[in-house]
N, C-alpha and C positions, 0 to 999 in steps of 0.2 A: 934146754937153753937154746939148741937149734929152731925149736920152735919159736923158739920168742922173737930169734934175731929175724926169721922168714918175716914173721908177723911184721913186725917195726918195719921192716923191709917193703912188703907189701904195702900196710897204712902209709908210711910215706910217698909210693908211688904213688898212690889214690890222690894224695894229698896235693902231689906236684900236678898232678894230670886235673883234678878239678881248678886247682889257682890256673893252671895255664889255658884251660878248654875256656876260665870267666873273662881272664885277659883275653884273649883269640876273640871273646863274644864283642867282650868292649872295643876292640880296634876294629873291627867287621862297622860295626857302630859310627863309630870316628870316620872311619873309612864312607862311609855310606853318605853321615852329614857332609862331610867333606865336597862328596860327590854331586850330590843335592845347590850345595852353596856355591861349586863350580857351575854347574849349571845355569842355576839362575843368574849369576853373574855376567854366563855370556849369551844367555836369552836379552839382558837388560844391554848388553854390551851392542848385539846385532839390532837392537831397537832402535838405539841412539844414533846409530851406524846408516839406518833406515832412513832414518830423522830429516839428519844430516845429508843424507844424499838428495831427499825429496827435496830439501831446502837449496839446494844447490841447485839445482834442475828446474827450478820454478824461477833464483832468480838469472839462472842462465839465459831461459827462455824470455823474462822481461828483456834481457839485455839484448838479446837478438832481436827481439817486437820495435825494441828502442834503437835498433843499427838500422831496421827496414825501414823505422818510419823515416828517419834522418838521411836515407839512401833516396829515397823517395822526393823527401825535399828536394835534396841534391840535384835530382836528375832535374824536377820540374822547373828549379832555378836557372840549370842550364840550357835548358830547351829553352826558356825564355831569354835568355840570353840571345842563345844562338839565331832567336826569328825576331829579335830587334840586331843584333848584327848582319844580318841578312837584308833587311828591310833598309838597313842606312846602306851597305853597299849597293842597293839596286837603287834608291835616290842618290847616290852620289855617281852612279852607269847613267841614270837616268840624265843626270846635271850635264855628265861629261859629253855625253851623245846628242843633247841641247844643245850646249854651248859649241860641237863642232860644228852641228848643223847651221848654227846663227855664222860662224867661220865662213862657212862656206856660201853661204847666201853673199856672206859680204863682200866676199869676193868676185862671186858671180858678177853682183850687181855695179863694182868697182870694172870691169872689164868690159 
């Protein structure tokens, strides 16, 4: 009878240690797609990430193409500006420095 109890004893440990070494295979398993499915998730994840940054960088860069060209206008507006404001104060030095001179004629020619 001791032998028997050994025996059941034994077979059931066999019995536990095979069900648990198939569960251990199958979570190893689980574990493994798991790992696989993280993965790609964040391969797809640094893609988009990628994406998204080139697309940002490209229209950064329009938008500073688009600051320089409008910086540009700017300047050449005001340089045209400033050599027709130039131009009228040196006709209107020009007027004043006439009109003294004609002053002074008149004067001379008054005495």
């Amino acid at each position: 009878m001791k032998k028997l109890f050994l025996n059941l004893a034994l077979v059931l440990a066999l019995v536990v240690s095979v069900t648990s070494c198939r569960e251990t295979k199958e979570g190893a398993d689980n574990a493994a797609d798991a790992v696989e499915n993280a993965a790609e998730e964040a391969g797809d994840a640094i893609e988009e990430a990628a994406e998204a940054t080139g697309d940002a960088i490209e229209e950064a860069a329009d938008e500073v193409e688009e600051a320089v060209d409008s910086m540009g206008d700017d300047m050449e507006e005001g340089a045209n500006k400033m050599k027709a404001d130039a131009e009228d104060a040196m006709n209107d030095t020009k007027d004043a420095v006439n009109d003294a001179a004609d002053k002074m004629k008149a004067e001379v020619e008054n005495h």
